[in-house]
C-alpha positions in Angstrom: 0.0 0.0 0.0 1.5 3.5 -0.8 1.8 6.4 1.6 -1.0 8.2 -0.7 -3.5 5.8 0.0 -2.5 4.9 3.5 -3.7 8.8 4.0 -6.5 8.6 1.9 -7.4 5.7 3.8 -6.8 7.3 7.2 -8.4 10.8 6.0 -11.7 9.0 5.4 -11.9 6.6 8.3 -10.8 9.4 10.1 -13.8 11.7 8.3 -16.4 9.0 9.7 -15.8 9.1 13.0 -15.0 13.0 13.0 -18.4 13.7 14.4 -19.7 11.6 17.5 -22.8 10.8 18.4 -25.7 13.1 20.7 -26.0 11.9 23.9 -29.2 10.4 23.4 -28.3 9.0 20.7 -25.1 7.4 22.7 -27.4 6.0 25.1 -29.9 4.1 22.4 -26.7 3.1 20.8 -25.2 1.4 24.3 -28.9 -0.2 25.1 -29.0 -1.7 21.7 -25.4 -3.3 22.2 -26.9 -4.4 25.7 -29.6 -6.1 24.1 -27.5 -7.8 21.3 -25.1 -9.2 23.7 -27.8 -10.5 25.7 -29.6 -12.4 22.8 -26.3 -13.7 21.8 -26.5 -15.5 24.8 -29.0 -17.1 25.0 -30.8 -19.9 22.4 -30.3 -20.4 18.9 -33.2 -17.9 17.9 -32.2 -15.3 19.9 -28.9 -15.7 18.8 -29.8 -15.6 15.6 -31.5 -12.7 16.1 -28.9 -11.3 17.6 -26.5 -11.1 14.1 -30.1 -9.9 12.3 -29.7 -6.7 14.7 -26.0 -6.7 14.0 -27.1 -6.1 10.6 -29.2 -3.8 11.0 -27.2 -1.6 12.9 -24.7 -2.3 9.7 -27.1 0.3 7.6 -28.1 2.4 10.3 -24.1 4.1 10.2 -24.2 5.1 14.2 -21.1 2.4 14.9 -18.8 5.1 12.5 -19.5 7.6 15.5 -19.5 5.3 18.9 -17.0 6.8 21.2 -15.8 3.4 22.0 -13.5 3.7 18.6 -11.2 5.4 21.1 -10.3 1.8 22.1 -9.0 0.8 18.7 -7.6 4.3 18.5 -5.4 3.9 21.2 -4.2 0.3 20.4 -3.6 2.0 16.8 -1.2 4.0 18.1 0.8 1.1 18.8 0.7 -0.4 15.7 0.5 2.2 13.0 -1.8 4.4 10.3 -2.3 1.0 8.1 -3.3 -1.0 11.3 -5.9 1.6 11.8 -7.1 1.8 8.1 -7.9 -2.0 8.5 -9.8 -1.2 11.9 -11.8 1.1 10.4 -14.2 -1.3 9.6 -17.4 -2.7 11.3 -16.2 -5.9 11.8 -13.3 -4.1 14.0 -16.1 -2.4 15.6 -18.0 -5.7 16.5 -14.8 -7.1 18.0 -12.3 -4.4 19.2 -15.0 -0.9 19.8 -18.0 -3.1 21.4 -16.0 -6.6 22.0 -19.4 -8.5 21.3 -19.0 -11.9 22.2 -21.1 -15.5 21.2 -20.9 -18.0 23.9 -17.6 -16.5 25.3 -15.8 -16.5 21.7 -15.3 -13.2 19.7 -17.5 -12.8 16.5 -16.1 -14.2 13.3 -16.9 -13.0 9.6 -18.0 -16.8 9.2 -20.2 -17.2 12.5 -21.5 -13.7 11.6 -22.6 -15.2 8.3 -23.7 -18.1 9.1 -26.3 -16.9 12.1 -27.4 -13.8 10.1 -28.8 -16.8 7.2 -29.9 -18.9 10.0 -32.3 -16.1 11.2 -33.6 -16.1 7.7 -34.4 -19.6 7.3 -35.8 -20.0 11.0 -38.2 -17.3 10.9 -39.5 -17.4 7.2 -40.6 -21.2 8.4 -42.0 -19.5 11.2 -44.0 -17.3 9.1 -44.5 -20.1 6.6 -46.0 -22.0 9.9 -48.4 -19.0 10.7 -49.9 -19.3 7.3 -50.2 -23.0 7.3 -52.3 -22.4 10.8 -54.4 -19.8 10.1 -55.1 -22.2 6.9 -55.5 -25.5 8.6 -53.0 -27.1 6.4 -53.6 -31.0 6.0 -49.6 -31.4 6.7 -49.6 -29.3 10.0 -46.8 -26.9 10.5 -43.3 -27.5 8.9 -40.2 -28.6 11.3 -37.9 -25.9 12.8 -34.4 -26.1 12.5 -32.7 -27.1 16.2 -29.2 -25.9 15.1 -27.1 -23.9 12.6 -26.4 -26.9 10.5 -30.0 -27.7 9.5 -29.6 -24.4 8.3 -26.3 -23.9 6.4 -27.3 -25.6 2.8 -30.0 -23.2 2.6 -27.7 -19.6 2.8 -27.2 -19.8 -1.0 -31.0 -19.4 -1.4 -31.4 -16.5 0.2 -32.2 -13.4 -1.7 -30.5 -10.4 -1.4 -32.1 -6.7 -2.2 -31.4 -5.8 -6.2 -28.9 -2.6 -4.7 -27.2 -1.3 -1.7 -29.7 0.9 0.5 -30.2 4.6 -0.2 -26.2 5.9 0.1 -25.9 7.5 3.8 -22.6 10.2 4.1 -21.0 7.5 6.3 -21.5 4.8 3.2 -20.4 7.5 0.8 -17.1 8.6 2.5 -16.2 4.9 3.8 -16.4 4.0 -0.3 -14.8 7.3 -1.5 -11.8 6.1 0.7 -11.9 2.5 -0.9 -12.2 3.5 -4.2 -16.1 3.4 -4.8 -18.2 0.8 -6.1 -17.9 -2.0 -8.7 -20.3 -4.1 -10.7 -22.8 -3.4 -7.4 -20.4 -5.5 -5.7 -18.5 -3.1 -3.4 -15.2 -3.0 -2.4 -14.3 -2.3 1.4 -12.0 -2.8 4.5 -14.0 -6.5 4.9 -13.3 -7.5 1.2 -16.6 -6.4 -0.5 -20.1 -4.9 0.7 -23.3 -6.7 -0.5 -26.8 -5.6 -0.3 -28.9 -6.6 2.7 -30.8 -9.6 2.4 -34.8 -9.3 1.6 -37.0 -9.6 5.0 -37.8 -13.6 6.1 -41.3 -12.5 4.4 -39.9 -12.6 1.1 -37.9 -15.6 1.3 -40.0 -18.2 -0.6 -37.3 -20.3 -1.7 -35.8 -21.3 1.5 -39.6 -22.5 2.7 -40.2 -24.3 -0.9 -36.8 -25.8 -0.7 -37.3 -27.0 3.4 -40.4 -28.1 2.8 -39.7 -30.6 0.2 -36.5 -31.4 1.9 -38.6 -32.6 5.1 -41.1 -34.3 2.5 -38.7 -36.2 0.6 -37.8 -37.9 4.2 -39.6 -41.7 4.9 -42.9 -41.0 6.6 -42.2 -43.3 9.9 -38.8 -40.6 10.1 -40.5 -37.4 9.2 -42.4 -37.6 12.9 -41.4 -38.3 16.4 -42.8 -40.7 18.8 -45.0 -37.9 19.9 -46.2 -37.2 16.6 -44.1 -34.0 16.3 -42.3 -33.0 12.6 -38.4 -33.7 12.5 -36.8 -31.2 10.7 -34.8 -32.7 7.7 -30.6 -33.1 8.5 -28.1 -31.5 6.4 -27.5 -34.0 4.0 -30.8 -34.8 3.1 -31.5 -30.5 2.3 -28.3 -30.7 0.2 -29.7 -33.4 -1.9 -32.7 -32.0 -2.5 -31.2 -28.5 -3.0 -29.3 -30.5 -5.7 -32.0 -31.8 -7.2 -34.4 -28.7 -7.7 -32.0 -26.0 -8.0 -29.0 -25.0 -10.6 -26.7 -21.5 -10.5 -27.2 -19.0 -12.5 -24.8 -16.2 -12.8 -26.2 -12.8 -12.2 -25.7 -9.2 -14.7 -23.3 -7.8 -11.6 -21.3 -11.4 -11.8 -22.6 -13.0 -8.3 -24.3 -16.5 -8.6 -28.0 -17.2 -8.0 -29.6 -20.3 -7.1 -32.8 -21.1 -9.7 -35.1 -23.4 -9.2 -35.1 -25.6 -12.1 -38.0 -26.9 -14.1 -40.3 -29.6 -12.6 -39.7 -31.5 -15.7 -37.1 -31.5 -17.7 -38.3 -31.9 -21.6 -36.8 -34.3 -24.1 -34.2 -32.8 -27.2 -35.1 -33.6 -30.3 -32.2 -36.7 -30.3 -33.4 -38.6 -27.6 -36.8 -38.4 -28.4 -35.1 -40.2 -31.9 -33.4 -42.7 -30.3 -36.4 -43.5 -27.9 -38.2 -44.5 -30.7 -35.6 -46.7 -32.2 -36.1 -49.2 -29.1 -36.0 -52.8 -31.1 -39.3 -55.0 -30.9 -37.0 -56.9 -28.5 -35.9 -54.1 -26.0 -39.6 -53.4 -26.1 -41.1 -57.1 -25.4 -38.3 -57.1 -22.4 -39.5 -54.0 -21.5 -43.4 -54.7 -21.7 -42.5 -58.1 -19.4 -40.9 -55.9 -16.7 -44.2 -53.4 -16.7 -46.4 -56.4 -16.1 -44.3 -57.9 -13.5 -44.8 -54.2 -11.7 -48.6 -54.3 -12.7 -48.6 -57.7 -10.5 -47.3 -56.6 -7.5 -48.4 -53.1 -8.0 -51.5 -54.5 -5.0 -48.9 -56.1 -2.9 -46.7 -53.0 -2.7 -49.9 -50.4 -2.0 -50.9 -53.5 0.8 -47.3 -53.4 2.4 -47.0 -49.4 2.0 -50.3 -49.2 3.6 -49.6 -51.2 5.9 -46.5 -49.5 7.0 -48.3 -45.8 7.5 -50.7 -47.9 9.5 -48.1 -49.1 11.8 -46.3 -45.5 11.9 -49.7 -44.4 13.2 -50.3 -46.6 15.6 -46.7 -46.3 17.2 -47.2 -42.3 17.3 -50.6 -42.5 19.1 -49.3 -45.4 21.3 -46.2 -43.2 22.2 -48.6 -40.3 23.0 -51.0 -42.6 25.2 -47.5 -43.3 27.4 -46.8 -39.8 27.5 -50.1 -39.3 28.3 -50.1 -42.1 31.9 -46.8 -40.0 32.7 -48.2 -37.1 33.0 -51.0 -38.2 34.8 -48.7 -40.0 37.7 -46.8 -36.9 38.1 -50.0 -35.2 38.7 -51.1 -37.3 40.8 -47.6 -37.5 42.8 -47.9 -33.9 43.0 -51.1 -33.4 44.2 -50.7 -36.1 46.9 -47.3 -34.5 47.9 -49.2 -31.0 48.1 -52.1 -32.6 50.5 -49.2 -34.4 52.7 -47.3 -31.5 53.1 -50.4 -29.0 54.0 -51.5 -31.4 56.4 -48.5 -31.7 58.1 -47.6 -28.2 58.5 -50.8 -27.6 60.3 -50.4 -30.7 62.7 -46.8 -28.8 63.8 -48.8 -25.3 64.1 -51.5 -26.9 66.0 -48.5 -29.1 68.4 -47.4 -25.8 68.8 -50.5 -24.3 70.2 -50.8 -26.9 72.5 -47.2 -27.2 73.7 -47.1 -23.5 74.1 -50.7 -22.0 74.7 -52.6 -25.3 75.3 -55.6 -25.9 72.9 -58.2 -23.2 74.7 -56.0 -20.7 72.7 -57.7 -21.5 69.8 -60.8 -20.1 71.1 -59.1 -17.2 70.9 -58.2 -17.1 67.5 -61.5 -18.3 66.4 -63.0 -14.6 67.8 -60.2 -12.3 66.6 -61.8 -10.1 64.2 -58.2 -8.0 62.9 -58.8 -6.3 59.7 -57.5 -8.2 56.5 -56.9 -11.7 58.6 -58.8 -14.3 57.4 -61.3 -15.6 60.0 -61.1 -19.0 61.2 -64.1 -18.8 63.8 -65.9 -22.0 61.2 -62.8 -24.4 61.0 -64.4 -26.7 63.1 -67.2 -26.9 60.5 -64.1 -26.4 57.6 -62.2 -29.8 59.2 -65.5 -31.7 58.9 -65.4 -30.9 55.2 -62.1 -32.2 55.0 -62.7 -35.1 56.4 -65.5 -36.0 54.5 -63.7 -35.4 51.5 -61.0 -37.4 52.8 -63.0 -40.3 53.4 -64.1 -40.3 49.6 -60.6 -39.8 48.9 -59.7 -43.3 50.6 -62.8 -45.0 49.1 -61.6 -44.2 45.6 -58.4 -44.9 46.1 -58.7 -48.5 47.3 -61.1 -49.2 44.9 -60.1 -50.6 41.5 -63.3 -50.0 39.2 -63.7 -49.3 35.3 -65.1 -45.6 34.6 -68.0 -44.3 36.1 -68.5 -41.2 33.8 -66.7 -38.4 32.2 -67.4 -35.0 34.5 -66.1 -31.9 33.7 -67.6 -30.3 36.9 -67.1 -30.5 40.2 -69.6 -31.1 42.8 -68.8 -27.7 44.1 -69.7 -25.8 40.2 -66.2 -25.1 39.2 -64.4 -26.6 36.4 -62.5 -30.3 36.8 -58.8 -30.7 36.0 -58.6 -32.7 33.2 -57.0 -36.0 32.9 -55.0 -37.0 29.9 -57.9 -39.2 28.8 -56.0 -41.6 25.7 -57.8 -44.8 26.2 -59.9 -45.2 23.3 -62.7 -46.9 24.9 -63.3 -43.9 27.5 -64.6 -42.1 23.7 -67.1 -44.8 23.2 -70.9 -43.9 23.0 -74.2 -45.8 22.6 -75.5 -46.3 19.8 
């Protein structure tokens, strides 16, 4: 680098940051970073949410005027002007100025990349979900991706806006240092600029090409045991990326991912030499299609049979789920009685070891404002009791169902059971 463009380099960098930020504008700036840094660490979403703010502030030019560039202006000053050209740059601002960090590791330009295209995918299937609800789809909502690797095949389908946003004086003095723009493909400090990408909204492709990566997967692997979706693995999205989509280079000289045709026609040739097949290729060939036509029946019986079975282990798996979460319940609720129970025996030992029983005469007339009164808990434990007893009768019985109830004896509403036994559904008829 020459000592011309070293100090065009530094005049321009130096031109960015020349003007700081107001006060209040400081302050949204630092709350912002806050926020970022918190999202970052925390789950997948709100990390990838995290590098979509990142991006945003990216456009919005404030990181050219955050006082914390004094930080990599005084570690410039130990390793000279071109060490500070290079700085100048919002990837030095993500890791020197604000030292943003992702589970304890700086940000890298590859981890920056890769999370900003994961936010795409994850929430234009979350959109993609919200219009498959709201349309009671037949195939229920699509997977979502559980990690950044379900999501990497689909970065090259993401679209990107056609230019560069409307040219703020920080965009147009950071380029005027770097030699302005070329092909719309712009040359900075990080090795290029590229437009933003489109809004999740506007990212049909990625949904399309999810959608049939999940569908392409065997139906007894494209649910869980609970009868949730699994989202497709990496491998099987690259194969089906493979399959639907081709590049296609771009005016400006990037690469685009098309989606190719759903069939591909026959050239002239091979529709020629298709109908050159000898009477002989063709009798072979008409033996094999009614071998198929035989066991066409067979194969619908056993492929029928098969979803049948998927079926049956999904709802089984649910009615298992379904008996745990009733125990627990029930171990719960029984724990809750115990301990209640208890802690009033020890209040009520106390009484009597302390204040002997005739104090609770006392308590039964105190009439303090916002106590509860207790002047009817003789006529309270006689409830109890009686519920109680009805508690033991049930519970040392073993008897098949007397009833479905969703009320109470007392009006309000039951706690439901998980009620999965088929037979509980059956009605007269």
């Amino acid at each position: 680098m020459t000592t011309e463009t070293q100090t065009e380099l530094n005049t321009s960098a130096g031109a960015i940051c020349a003007s700081s930020l107001t006060a209040e504008q400081a302050t949204a700036l630092n709350g912002r970073c806050e926020e970022i840094q918190r999202l970052l660490d925390s789950t997948l979403e709100n990390e990838a949410t995290a590098y979509y703010l990142l991006e945003q502030e990216k456009w919005k030019g404030d990181w050219t005027k955050d006082p914390n560039w004094e930080l990599v202006d005084k570690r410039a000053k130990e390793e000279g002007v071109e060490a500070l050209a290079k700085r100048r740059s919002f990837r030095a601002w993500m890791q020197i100025a604000r030292g943003f960090e992702d589970k304890g590791d700086p940000i890298d330009q590859q981890t920056y990349n890769e999370l900003l295209s994961a936010y795409h995918v994850i929430k234009g299937i979350r959109l993609a979900n919200a219009k498959r609800a709201a349309e009671d789809h037949p195939d229920g909502p699509l997977p979502e991706p559980k990690n950044v690797s379900q999501c990497r095949p689909y970065r090259a389908l993401l679209k990107r806006a056609d230019a560069l946003p409307d040219m703020s004086e920080w965009a147009q003095a950071f380029l005027t240092g770097m030699g302005g723009a070329t092909n719309g493909n712009l040359p900075g400090l990080e090795g290029g600029i590229q437009p933003p990408h489109l809004p999740p909204s506007d990212q049909d492709e990625v949904v399309f090409a999810w959608e049939q990566s999940w569908q392409s997967m065997p139906l007894d692997r494209r649910f869980d045991e609970l009868g949730r979706p699994v989202a497709p693995v990496k491998r099987q999205s690259e194969v089906t990326i493979a399959e639907l989509y081709e590049d296609k280079a771009k005016p400006n000289g990037a690469v685009q991912m098309v989606r190719q045709p759903a069939v591909k026609k026959m050239s002239d040739e091979q529709v020629v030499q298709a109908k050159e097949v000898s009477k002989a290729d063709q009798a072979k060939f008409n033996k094999i299609l009614s071998e198929i036509a035989e066991t066409r029946q067979d194969r619908a019986v056993r492929s029928e049979a098969e979803r049948i079975k998927a079926e049956l282990r999904v709802a089984e798996a649910r009615k298992v789920e379904g008996i745990k979460q009733d125990a627990i319940k029930y171990t719960r609720h029984i724990s809750a009685v115990y301990n209640a129970v208890h802690d009033l025996l020890v209040f009520i030992r106390g009484v009597d070891n302390t204040k002997g029983t005739k104090y609770l005469t006392t308590l039964r007339m105190c009439e303090a404002a916002g106590y509860l009164s207790c002047a009817n808990d003789l006529e309270r434990f006689t409830e109890i009791g009686a519920e109680l007893k009805e508690l033991l009768t049930l519970v040392h019985s073993s008897g098949e169902p007397t009833g479905i109830s969703f009320v109470n004896q007392d009006g309000s509403d039951a706690e439901g059971l998980n009620i999965v036994d088929d037979e509980l559904f059956t009605t007269a008829n």
